[in-house]
N, C-alpha and C positions, 0 to 999 in steps of 0.2 A: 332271441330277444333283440330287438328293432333300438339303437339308440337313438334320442332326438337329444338335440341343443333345445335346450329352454329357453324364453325368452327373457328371460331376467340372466343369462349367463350371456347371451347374443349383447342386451342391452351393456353387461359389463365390459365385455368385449369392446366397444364402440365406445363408449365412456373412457377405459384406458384409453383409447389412441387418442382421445379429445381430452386427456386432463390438461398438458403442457397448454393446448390452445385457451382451453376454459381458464386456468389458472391467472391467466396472463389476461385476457378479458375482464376479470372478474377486478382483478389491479390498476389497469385503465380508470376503471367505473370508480371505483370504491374511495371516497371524500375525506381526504386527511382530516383528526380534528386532536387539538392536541390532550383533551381530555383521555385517548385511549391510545394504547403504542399499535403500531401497524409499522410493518417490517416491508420497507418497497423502495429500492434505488437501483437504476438500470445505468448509468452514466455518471460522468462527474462532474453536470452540468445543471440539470435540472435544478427547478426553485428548491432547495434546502430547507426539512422542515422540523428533522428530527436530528442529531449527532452528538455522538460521544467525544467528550473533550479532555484528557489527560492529564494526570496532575506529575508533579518534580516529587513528589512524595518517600524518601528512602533512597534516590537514585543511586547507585554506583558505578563507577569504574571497575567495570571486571576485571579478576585475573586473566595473564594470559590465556587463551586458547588458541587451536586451529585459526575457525574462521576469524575470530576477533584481529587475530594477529596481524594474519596478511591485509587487513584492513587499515591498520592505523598504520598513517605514513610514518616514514623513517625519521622525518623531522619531528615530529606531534609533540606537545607538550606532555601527552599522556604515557608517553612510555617510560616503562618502568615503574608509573603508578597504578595502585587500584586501593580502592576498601570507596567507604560513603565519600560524597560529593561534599563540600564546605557546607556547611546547614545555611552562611548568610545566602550561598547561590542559589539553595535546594528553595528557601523563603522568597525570594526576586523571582526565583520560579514560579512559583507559585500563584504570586499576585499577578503575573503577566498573564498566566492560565486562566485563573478566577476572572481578570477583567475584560479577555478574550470571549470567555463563556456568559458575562452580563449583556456582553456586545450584542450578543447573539440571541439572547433571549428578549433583549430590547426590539430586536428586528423582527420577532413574533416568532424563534425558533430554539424549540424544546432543547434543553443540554442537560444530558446524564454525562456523569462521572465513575470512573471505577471505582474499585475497592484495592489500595493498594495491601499487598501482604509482605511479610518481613522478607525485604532483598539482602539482607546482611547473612544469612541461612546459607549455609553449602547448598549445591545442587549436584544431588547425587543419585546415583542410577547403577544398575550391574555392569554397564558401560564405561564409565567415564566419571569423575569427579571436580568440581570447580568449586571456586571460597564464595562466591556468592553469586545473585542474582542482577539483574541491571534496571529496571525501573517500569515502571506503565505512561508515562508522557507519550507514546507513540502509539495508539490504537491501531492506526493506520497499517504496522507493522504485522500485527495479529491476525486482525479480521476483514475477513473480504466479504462487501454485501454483493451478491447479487439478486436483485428480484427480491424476491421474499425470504429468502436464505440469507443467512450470514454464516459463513465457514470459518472458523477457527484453523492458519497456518499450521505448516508442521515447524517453523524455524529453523535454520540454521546454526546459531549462537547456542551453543550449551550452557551459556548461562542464562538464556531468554526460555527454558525448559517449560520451566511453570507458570510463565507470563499470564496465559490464559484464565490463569484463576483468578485474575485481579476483573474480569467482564465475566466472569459467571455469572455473577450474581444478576447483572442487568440482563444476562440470556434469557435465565431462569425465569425473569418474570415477563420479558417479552412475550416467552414462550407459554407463559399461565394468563396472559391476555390477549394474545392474537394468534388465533387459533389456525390462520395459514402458514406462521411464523415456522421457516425450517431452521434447527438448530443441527451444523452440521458441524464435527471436527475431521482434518484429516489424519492418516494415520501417522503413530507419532514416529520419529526415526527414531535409530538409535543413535546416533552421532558418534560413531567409537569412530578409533583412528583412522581407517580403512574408508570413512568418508571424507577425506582433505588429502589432497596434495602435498606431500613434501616439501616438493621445490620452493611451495610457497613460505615453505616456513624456516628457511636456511635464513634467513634475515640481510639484509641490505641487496636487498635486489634493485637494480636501479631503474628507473622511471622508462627509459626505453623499452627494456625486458619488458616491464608489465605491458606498457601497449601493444610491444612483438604478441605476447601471449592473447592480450583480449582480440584482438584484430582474429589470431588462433582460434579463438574462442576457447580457450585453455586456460581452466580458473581454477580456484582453490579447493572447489568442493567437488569433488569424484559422480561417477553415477552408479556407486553401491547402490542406492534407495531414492526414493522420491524424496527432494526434498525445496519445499519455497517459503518466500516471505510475502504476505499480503500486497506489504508495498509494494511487489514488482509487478503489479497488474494494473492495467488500466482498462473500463468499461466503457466501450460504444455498443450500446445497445447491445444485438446480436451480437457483436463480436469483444471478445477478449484479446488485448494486446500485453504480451510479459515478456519480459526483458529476462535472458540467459545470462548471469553471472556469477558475482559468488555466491548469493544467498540463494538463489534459485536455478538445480539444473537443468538437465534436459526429461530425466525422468519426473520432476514435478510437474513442469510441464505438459508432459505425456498425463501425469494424473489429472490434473487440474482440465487436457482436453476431455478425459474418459468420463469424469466427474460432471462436468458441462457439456453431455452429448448436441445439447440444443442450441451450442453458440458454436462457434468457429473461433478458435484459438488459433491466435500466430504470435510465433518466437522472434521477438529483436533479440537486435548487442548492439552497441555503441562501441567503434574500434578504439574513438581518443578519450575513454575513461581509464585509469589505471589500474582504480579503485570501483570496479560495478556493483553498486549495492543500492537498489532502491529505485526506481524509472523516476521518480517525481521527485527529482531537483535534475531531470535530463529533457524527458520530454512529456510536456503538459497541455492538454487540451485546457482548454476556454470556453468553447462554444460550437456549436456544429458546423464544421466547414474549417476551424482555426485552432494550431494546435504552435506553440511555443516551443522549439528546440535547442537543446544547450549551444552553444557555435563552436564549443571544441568538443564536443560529444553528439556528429551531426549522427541521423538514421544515413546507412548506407542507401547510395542509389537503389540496390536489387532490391529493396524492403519498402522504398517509396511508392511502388506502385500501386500498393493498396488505399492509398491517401488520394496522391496526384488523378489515378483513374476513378474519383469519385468525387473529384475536385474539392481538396480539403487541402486549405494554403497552410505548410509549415516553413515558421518563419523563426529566424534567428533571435532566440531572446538576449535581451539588453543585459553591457555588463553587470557584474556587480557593483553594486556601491563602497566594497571593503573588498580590501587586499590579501585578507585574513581570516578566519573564523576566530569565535569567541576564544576565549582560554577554555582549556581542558574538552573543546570541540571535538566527534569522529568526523564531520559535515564540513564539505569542504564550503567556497564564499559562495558555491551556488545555489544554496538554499535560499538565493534570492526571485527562484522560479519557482518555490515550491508553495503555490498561493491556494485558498480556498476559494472555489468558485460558489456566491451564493442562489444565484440564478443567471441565466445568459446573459445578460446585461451587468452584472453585477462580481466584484471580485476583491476580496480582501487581501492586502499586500503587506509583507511586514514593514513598519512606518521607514526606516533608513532607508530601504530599498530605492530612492527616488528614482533611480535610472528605469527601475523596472513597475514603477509605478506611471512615469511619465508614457511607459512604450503602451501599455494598456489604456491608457486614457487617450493614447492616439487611436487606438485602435478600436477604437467606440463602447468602452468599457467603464463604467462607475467604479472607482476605485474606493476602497474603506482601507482607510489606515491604521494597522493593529501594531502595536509594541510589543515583540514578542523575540527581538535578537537576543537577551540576557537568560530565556528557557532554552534556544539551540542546542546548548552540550547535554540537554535532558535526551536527545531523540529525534531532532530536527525541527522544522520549520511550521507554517501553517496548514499545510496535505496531511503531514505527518502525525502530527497531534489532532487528531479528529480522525472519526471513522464515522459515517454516513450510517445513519438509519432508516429514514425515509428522506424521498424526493420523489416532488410531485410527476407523474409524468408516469408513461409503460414502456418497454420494451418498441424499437426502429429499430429499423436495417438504416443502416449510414453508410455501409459499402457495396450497395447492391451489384457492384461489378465485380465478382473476386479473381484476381489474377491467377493464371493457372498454377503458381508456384505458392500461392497466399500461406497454405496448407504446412510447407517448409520450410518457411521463415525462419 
């Protein structure tokens, strides 16, 4: 008996190899309009047309943990507290949120909100137990968009376990109206003890240690399992840029490459952070070609050359404006780089920030002034409170040169 290929198994043959290309043409083409959701952001630049905006709703101060731990400095107002935030801060929250997200909608762009669920609830697992949960103000921390996918984190924080659930809802119906829309999550860790480091949690480690160690690259969270936080990723087109520290190891990493065979993933660190959690109050893109970097948390030279040989100027962002973070802040004053971009031209900065709102208006930038320093202790700043759903625009190579070492970052 003589086998043949059929020509409708040949044609599917050839269709797989062309879906990534199809998929991605079809997203080019296809006409935002805000009557339907459609799932598309390749960068953190493009015109801004859809995004999820965060509410102070329930927020807490966790109990200790692991990661939590070695995060909050020695000094911090917050140690030795936890349960709900003061309901007057959780309300100033609130409205800073709510008028952030009018802002936005006045600008002609869609804002959905989550669903907060009770953070006052243990989170408990056959792993691991903690007294409650910590809040949804930070989307950016959950969900990563790329393309037509939006991937739900695996997290770090045991008490950020069930975050996810507060954006199902708006998956759910993404996914029941835009039929290209991928709903991915990844897998979840277990967080038990054997993913932290000790050392990190003997308490009063001093400020030099941590740098010795991040420089090391030697951080709180082990490489038991994969594990990252959304915010430690940044999107140029093709390529993926995430930053190695606590929240993110090197096996997330590794997943996050396996997961996105079609981009090129490369691994930063920042040696003068002490405290690495989060890329977006370190180093911030603007615009294609120009990216903002903390000035005591520079990229190493050996990791510049994916920028420099692609001629994309990083340049020292402006102090901050305060000395301090808010009361009962994790976020140190540099949440004054952590700004939303709403198209190339265009960039909203939170209103005190003048130092870093003056640097961007040098630098040919529209600045919009948002009131948003009294939500900080909910989650962060302006990056961080929003997660992109659509931006107009498809998939560029921005670093058509890749260094031979791009790969090992």
């Amino acid at each position: 008996m003589q086998l043949r290929s059929s020509p409708t198994a040949a044609k599917s043959i050839v269709g797989n190899s062309r879906d990534l290309a199809g998929r991605l043409n079809r997203m080019k083409t296809v006409k935002w309009s805000p009557e339907r959701t459609q799932v598309n952001s390749w960068n953190e630049w493009d015109p801004l047309k859809h995004v999820i905006v965060g509410y102070a709703t329930d927020c807490h101060i966790p109990p200790p943990e692991p990661a939590l731990e070695a995060k909050v400095p020695e000094d911090s107002d917050m140690r030795g507290q936890w349960g709900k935030r003061p309901q007057d801060m959780i309300d100033r929250g609130n409205e800073l949120l709510d008028t952030f997200a009018e802002m936005l909608r006045g600008r002609g762009i869609r804002v959905d909100r989550p669903t907060p669920i009770d953070f006052s609830q243990p989170v408990v697992t056959p792993d691991f137990e903690t007294g409650s949960g910590f809040g949804c103000m930070p989307p950016r921390d959950v969900l990563l968009t790329v393309g037509n996918e939006i991937l739900e984190a695996t997290m770090s924080y045991r008490c950020r376990w069930f975050e996810y659930l507060c954006y199902r809802p708006l998956l759910t119906r993404y996914w029941e109206e835009d039929r290209n829309f991928r709903h991915e999550a990844a897998p979840k860790p277990r967080l038990a003890d054997s993913d932290y480091r000790p050392d990190y949690l003997s308490g009063n480690i001093s400020i030099e240690t941590r740098l010795e160690w991040t420089a090391e690259k030697y951080f709180v969270t082990t490489e038991e399992e994969p594990l990252f936080d959304a915010a430690d990723v940044l999107r140029f087109g093709k390529d993926l840029v995430v930053q190695h520290g606590f929240t993110t190891n090197l096996k997330g990493i590794e997943w996050i490459r396996r997961h996105f065979p079609e981009h090129r993933v490369h691994a930063t660190n920042f040696p003068g952070d002490p405290y690495p959690i989060h890329i977006d109050a370190t180093f911030t893109p603007i615009r294609p070609g120009l990216i903002l970097n903390n000035p005591e948390r520079r990229l190493p030279d050996d990791q510049r050359a994916l920028f420099t040989r692609n001629d994309w100027e990083i340049v020292d962002a402006a102090r901050p404006a305060h000395n301090s973070p808010p009361p009962l802040c994790y976020s140190s004053t540099w949440l004054s780089m952590n700004v939303l971009v709403l198209d190339p031209k265009t960039v909203c900065v939170e209103k005190s920030e003048v130092h870093q709102a003056e640097q961007l208006d040098r630098l040919g930038m529209e600045v919009v002034e948002v009131d948003l320093r009294d939500a900080y202790a909910f989650g962060g700043g302006l990056h961080c409170c929003t997660a992109d759903v659509y931006r107009e625009g498809g998939i560029e190579d921005y670093f058509p040169i890749q260094p031979d070492f791009a790969e090992a970052m």
